[in-house]
N, C-alpha and C positions, 0 to 999 in steps of 0.2 A: 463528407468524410473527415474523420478527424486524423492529424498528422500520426497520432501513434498507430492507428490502422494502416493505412499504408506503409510508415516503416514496418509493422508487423509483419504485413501483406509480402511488402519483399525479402525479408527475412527469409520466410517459409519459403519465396520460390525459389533463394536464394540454397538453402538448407535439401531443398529438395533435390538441385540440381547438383549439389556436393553429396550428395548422399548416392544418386545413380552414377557419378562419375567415379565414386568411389567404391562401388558394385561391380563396376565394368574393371576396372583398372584392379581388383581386390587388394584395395588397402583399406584398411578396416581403420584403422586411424582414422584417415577422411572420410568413411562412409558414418562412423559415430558422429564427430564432427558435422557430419550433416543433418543428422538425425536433432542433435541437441538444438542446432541455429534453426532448425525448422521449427521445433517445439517451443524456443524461445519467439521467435517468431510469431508464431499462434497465439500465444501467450499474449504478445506487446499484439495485439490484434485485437482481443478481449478484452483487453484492459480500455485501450481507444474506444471500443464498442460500449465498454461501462459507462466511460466519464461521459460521450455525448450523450448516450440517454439520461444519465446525472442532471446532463448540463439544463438541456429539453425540460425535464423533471420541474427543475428548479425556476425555469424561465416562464411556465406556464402556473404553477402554482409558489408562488412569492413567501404567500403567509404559513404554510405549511413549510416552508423551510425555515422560515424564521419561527415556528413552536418548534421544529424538530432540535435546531441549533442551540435554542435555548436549553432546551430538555436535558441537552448532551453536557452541553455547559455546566449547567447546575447538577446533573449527575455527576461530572467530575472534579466540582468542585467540593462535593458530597464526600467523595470517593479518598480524595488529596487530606479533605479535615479529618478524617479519619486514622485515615492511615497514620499522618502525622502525630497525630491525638496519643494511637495503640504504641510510636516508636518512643517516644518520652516514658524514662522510668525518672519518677517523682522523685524517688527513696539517694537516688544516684548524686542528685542535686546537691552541692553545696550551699549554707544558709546563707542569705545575702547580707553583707557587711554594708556598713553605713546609713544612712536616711532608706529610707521610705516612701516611695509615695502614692 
């Protein structure tokens, strides 16, 4: 298990149990309160649950991470020459003084 799972994990039972205590007691303040640390909870639980299958993923097939990473790479770097390329207006440019080269 990965450490964000378990902080997730207690989160939620954390969220849960402020959430009935704040049921019982009707203060709605702390029953939302419960409800969000619960949800946030589940949340950092999921997230845990992604990265070790990532991790898994990535430890059993090597070279399929290493084409994907490139891919990404070079897609952004794609992506960056571009961009930069469309934000340059030519016409804006001052002529350059002196030498040349």
């Amino acid at each position: 298990m990965d450490t964000d799972e378990i902080k997730g994990a207690t989160n939620e039972t954390i969220g849960k149990v402020q959430d009935v205590v704040g049921s019982v007691t009707g203060d709605a303040g702390a029953q939302l309160a419960g409800k969000a640390k619960e949800l946030s909870g589940k949340a950092q639980e999921v997230y845990g649950q992604a990265t070790e299958q990532l991790r898994q993923l990535t430890a059993e097939n090597p070279l399929i991470t290493l084409a994907v990473v490139g891919l990404v790479g070079f897609l952004l770097g794609a992506l960056f020459k571009s961009a930069n390329r469309d934000s340059i207006n030519h016409d804006d440019v001052p002529p350059a003084r002196g030498r040349r080269y």
